[in-house]
C-alpha positions as CSV (number, residue, x, y, z in Angstrom):
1,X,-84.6,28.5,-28.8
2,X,-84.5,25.7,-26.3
3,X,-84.7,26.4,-22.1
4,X,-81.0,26.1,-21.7
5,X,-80.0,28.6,-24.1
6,X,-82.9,30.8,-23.2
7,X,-81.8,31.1,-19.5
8,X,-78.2,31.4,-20.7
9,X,-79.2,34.9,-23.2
10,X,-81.6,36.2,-20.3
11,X,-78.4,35.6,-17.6
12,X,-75.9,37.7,-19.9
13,X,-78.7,40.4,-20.6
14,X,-76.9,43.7,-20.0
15,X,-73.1,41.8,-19.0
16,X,-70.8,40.5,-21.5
17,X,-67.7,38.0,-20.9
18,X,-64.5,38.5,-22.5
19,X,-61.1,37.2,-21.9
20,X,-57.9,39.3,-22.7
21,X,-54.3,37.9,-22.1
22,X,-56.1,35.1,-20.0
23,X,-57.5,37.4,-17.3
24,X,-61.3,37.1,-17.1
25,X,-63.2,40.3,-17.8
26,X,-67.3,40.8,-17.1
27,X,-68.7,43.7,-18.8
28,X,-71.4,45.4,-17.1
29,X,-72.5,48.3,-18.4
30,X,-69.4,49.4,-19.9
31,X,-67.5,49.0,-16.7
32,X,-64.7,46.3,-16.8
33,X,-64.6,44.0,-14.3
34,X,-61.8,41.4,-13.4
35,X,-61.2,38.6,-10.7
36,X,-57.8,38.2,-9.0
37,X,-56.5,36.8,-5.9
38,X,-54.8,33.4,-4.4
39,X,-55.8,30.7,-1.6
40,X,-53.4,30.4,0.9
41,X,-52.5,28.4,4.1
42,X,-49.7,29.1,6.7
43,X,-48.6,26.1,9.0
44,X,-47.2,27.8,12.3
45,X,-44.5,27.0,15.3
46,X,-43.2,29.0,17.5
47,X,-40.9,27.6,20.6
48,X,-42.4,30.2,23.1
49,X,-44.8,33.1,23.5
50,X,-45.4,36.3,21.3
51,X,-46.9,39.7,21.6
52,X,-50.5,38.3,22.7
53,X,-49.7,34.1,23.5
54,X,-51.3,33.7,19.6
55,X,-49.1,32.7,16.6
56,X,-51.2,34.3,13.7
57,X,-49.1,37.6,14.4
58,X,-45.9,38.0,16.3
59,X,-44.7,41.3,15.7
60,X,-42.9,41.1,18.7
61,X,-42.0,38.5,21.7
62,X,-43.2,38.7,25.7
63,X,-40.7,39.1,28.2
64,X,-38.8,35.5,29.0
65,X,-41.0,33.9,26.4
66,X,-38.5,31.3,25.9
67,X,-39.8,29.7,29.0
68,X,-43.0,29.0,27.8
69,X,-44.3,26.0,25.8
70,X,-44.0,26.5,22.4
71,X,-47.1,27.1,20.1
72,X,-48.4,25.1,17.0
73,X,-51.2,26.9,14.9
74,X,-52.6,27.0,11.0
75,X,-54.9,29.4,9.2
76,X,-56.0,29.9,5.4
77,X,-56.6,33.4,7.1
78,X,-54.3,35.3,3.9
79,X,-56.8,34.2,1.1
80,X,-57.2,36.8,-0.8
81,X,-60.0,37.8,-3.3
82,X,-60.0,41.2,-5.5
83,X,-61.6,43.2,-8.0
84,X,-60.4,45.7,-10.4
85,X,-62.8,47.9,-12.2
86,X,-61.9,50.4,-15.3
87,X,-64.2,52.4,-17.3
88,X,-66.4,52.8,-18.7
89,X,-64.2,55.2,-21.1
90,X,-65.2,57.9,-23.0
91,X,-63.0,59.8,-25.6
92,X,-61.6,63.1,-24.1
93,X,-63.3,62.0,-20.7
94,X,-60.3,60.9,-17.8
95,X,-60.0,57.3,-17.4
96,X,-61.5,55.9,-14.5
97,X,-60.7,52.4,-12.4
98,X,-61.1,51.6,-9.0
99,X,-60.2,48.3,-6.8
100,X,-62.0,46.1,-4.3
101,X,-59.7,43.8,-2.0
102,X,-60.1,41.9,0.9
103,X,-58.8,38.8,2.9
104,X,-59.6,37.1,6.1
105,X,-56.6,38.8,8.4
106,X,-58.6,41.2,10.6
107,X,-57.3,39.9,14.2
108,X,-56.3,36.5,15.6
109,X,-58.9,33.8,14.6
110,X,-61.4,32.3,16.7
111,X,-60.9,28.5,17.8
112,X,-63.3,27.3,15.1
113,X,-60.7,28.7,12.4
114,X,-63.0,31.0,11.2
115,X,-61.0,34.4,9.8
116,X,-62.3,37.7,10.2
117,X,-63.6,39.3,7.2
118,X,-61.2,42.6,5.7
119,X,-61.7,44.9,3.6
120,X,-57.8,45.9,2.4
121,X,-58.4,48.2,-0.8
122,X,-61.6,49.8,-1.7
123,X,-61.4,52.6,-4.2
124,X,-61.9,54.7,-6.7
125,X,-60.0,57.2,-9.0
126,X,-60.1,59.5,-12.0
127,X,-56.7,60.1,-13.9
128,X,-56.1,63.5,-16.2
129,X,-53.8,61.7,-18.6
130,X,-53.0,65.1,-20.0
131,X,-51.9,67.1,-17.3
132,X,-50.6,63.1,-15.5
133,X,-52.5,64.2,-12.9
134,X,-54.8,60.9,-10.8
135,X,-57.4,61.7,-8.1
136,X,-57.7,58.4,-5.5
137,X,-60.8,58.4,-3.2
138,X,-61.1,55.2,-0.7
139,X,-58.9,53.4,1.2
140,X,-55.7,52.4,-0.2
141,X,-51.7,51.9,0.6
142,X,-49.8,54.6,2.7
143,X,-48.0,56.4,1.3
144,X,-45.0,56.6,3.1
145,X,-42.7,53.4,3.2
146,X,-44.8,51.8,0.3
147,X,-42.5,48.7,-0.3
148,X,-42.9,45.3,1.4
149,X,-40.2,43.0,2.8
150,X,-40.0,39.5,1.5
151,X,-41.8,37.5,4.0
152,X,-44.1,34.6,4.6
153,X,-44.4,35.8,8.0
154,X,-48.5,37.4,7.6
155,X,-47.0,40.2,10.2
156,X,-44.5,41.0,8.1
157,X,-42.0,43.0,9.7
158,X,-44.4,45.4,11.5
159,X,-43.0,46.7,14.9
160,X,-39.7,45.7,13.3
161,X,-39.2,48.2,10.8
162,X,-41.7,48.7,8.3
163,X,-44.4,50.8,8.5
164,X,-46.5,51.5,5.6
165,X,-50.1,49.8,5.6
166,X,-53.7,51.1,4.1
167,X,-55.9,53.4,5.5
168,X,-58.7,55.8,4.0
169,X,-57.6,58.3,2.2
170,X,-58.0,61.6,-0.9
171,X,-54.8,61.5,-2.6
172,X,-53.4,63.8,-5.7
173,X,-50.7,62.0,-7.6
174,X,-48.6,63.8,-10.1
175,X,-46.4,61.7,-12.8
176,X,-43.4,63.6,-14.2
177,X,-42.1,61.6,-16.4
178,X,-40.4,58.9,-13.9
179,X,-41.2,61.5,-11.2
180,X,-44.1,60.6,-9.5
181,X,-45.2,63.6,-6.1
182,X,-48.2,62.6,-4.1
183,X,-50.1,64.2,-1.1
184,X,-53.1,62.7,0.5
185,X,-55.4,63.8,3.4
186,X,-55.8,60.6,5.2
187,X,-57.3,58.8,8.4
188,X,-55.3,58.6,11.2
189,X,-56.9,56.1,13.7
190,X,-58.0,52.9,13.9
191,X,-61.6,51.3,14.5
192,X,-60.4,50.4,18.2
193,X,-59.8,54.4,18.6
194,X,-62.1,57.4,18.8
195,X,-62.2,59.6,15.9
196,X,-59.6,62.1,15.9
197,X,-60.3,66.1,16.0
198,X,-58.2,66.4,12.4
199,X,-57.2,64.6,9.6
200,X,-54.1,63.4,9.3
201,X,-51.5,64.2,6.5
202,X,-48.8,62.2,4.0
203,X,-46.9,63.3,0.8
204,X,-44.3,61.5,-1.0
205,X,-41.6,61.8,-3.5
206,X,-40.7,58.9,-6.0
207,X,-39.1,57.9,-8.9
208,X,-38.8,54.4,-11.0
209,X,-35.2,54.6,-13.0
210,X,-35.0,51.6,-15.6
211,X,-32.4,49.5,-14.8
212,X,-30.8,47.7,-18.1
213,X,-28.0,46.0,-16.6
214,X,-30.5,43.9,-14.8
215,X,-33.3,43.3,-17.9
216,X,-35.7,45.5,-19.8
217,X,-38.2,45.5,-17.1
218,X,-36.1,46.0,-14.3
219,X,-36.2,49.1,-12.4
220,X,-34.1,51.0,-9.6
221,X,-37.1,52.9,-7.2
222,X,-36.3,55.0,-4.6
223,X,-39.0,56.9,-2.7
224,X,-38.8,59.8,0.4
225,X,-42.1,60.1,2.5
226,X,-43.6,61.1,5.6
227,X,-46.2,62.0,7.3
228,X,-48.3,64.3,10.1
229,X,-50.8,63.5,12.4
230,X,-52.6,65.4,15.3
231,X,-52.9,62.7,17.6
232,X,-56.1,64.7,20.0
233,X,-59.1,62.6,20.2
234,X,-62.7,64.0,19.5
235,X,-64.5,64.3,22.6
236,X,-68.1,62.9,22.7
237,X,-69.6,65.3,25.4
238,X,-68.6,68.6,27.1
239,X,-67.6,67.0,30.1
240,X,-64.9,64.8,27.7
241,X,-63.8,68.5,26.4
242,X,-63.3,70.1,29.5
243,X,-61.0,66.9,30.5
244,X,-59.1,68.0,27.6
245,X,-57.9,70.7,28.8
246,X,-55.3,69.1,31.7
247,X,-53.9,66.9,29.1
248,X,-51.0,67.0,26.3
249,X,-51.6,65.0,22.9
250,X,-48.1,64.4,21.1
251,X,-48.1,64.5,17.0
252,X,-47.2,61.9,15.1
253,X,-44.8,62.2,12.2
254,X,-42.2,60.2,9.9
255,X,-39.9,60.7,7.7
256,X,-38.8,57.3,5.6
257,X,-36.7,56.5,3.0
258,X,-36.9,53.5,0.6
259,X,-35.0,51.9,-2.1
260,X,-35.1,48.7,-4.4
261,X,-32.2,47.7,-6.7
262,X,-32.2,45.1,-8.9
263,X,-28.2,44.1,-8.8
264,X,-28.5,41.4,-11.5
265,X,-31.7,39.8,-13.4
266,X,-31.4,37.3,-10.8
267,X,-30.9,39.6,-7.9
268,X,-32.6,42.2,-5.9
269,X,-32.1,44.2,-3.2
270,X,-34.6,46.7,-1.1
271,X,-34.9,48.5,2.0
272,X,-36.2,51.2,4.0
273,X,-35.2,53.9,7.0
274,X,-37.5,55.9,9.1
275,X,-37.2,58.3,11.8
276,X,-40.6,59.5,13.7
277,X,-42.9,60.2,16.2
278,X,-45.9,58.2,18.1
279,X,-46.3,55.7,15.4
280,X,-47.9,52.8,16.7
281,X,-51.2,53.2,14.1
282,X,-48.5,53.2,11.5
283,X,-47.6,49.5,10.9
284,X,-47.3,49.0,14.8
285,X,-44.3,51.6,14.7
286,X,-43.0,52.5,18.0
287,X,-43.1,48.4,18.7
288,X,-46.3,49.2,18.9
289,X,-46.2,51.7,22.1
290,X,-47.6,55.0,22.6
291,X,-47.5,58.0,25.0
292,X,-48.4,57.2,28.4
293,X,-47.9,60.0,31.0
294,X,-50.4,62.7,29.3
295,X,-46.6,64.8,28.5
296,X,-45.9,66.5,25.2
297,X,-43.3,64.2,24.4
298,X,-44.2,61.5,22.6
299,X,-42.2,58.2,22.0
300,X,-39.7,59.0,19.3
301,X,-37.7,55.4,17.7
302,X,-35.9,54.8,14.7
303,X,-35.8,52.1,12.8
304,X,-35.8,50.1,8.9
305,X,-35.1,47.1,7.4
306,X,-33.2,45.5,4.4
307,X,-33.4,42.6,2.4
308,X,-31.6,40.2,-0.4
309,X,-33.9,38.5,-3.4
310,X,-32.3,35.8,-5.2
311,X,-34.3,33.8,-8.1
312,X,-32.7,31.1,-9.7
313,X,-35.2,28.8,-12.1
314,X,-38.2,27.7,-10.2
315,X,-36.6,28.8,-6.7
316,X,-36.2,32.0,-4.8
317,X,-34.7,32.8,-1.7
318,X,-35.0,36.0,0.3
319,X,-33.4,36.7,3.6
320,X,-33.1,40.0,5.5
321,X,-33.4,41.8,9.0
322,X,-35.9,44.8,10.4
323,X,-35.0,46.9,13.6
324,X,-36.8,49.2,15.9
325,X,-35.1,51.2,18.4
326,X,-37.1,53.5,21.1
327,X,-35.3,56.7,21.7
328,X,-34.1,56.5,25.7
329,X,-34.5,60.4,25.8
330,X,-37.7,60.6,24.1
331,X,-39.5,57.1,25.3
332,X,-42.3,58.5,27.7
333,X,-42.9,54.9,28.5
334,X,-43.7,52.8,31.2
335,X,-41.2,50.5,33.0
336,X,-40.9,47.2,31.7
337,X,-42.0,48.6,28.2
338,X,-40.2,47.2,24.8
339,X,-37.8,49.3,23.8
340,X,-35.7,47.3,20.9
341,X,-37.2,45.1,18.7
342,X,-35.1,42.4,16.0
343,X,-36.3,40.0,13.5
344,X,-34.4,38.7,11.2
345,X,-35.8,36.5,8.5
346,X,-35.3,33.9,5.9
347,X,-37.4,32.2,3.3
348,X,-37.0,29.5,0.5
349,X,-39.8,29.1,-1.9
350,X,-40.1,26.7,-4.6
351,X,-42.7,27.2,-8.0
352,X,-44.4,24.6,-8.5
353,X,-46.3,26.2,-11.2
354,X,-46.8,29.9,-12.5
355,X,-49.6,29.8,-10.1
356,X,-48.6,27.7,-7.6
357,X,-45.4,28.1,-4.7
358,X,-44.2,26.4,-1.7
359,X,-42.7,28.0,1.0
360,X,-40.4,27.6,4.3
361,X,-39.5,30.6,6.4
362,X,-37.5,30.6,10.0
363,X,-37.5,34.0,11.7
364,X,-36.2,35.2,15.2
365,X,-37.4,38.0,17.0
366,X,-34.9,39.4,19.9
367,X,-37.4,42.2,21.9
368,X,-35.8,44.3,24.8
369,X,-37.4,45.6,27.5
370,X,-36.9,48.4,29.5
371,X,-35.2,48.5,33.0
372,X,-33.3,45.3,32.5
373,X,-36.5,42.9,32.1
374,X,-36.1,39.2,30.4
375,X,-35.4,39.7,27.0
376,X,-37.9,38.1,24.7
377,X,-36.9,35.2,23.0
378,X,-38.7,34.0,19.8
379,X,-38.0,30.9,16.9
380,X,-40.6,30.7,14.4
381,X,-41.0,28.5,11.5
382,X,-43.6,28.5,9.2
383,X,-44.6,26.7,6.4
384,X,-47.0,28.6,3.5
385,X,-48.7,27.5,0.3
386,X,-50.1,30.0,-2.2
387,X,-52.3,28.8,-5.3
388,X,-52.8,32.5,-7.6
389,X,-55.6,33.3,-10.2
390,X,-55.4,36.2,-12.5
């Protein structure tokens, strides 16, 4: 045996390559092992100023931010690489599979273009395929309001109407036959927050109805979910507890409803309705507000969004709105706080390849504030590019 094929044998010692339906697989140990992900740029211009004076997320738009210069910015910040992991199997043992995905999204981007390092999923779970039971440790999607809207936009619709996102969780999934009932203990705050005195709560209700009139693969999905959240902060000392005691923590809670439809094989349409409390670590719910008096009323608002799918050959177009409303009885803001937030969104994207697409998106963003401040006044246009591997 020569050098070259010695080094190769001692390299694979213990980890075998395979390839099944063109997805590469490493076998280490019996685990399986495969790579996934995309590169992706977003080209940004915006004719005036959003939440923070930075382009890379404008969930919302300052007061009078039409008289402001307009902002030009670009980031391959939504790169995405992944890992999912299954086995190793054993007969009569539950299957077990976990996931590792991250990006380069955490925060604005500092002037060098560098991204900040994310983890988005990292997990592990077990599922009893007899009783169709699945036990998820790590963090992972929400699960209330677990579909996306159709957008370039890296913010999505957040503040706008949507509020599902990932967060650490334990959840206990239950398949029914199309049925599916989960609960999950989860994590309520965010690194910027203290740690909270208990955990916070979610459970959903789903079911995936196969839609023939729109293809064999097509599905109708419609989903109910909430959640509940003590929103009291962990003191770090007794003189932190004692503080406590003068002040009034308001939970946090949703109820959401979601539905996609696929009208035709060409066309689909989805959407989703909440109603809730103190939601701003839920997708920047709330347009991204919380209590600020110390009262037992926290800042109630009600929002969703909607969107239209169309493919035809190598093009699709998507188009929709998203809508957050403060409640005016139950705001518990300060004045000149946001209280109605409007985006409303649409996208053309052409396939170049099965792994390649090209994208334009224009989206405005209306945001009122309270006590008869300038409205906020937003245009954004965005250009995207997104090269897959699977």
């Amino acid at each position: 045996m020569n050098k070259a094929k010695l080094s190769l044998a001692l390299l694979l010692i213990g980890t075998s390559f395979a390839v099944a339906e063109d997805i590469p697989v490493i076998n280490a140990g019996g685990t399986k092992i495969s790579l996934y992900g995309y590169l992706q740029l977003n080209a940004v211009y915006e004719d005036g100023v959003g939440e923070n004076g930075a382009v890379h997320y404008s969930r919302w738009a300052r007061s009078a931010s039409n008289k402001a210069d307009g902002h030009f910015w670009m980031n391959p910040n939504s790169t995405r690489l992944g890992f999912n992991f299954s086995g190793p199997q054993t007969e009569g043992k539950p299957e077990v599979s976990g996931k590792l995905e991250t990006d380069f999204n955490e925060g604005n981007p500092d002037r060098r273009n560098n991204g900040a390092f994310r983890i988005r999923h990292s997990y592990g779970q077990v599922k009893f395929k007899d009783l169709g039971l699945t036990l998820l440790l790590g963090q992972s999607s929400d699960l209330i309001a677990p579909l996306g809207a159709p957008t370039i936009n890296q913010a999505g619709l957040e503040g706008a109407g949507s509020l599902g996102t990932r967060r650490p969780q334990i959840r206990l999934t239950e398949a029914v036959g199309p049925v599916e009932i989960a609960v999950a203990v989860t994590n309520d705050r965010t690194n910027a927050d203290s740690n909270a005195v208990k955990p916070a709560f979610q459970g959903s209700l789903g079911a995936k109805i196969p839609a023939s009139w729109a293809g064999e693969k097509q599905s109708v999905q419609i989903v109910l979910s909430g959640h509940y959240a003590f929103s009291e902060p962990a003191a770090n000392s007794e003189a932190e507890k004692e503080a406590k005691k003068d002040r009034s923590y308001p939970t946090s809670w949703s109820g959401v409803a979601s539905l996609s439809v696929p009208v035709i094989s060409i066309l689909k349409l989805s959407g989703e309705m909440f109603y809730g409390q103190e939601l701003k670590r839920y997708n920047s719910g709330s347009i991204g507000l919380s209590n600020q008096n110390g009262s037992a009323n926290g800042i109630q608002s009600i929002g969703g969004w909607g969107a239209l799918e169309l493919k035809l050959g190598d093009f699709a177009v998507a188009g929709g709105m998203g809508v957050e409303d403060i409640d005016n009885d139950r705001r518990a803001v300060a004045t000149g706080a946001r209280d109605n937030n409007v985006a409303i969104f649409g996208n053309l994207k052409y396939n170049a390849s099965e792994t390649l697409w090209i994208g334009l998106e224009y989206t405005n963003i209306k945001t009122e504030y309270r006590d008869d401040a300038d409205k906020g006044k937003l245009n954004r246009f965005e250009l995207g590019l997104n090269y897959a591997f699977k």
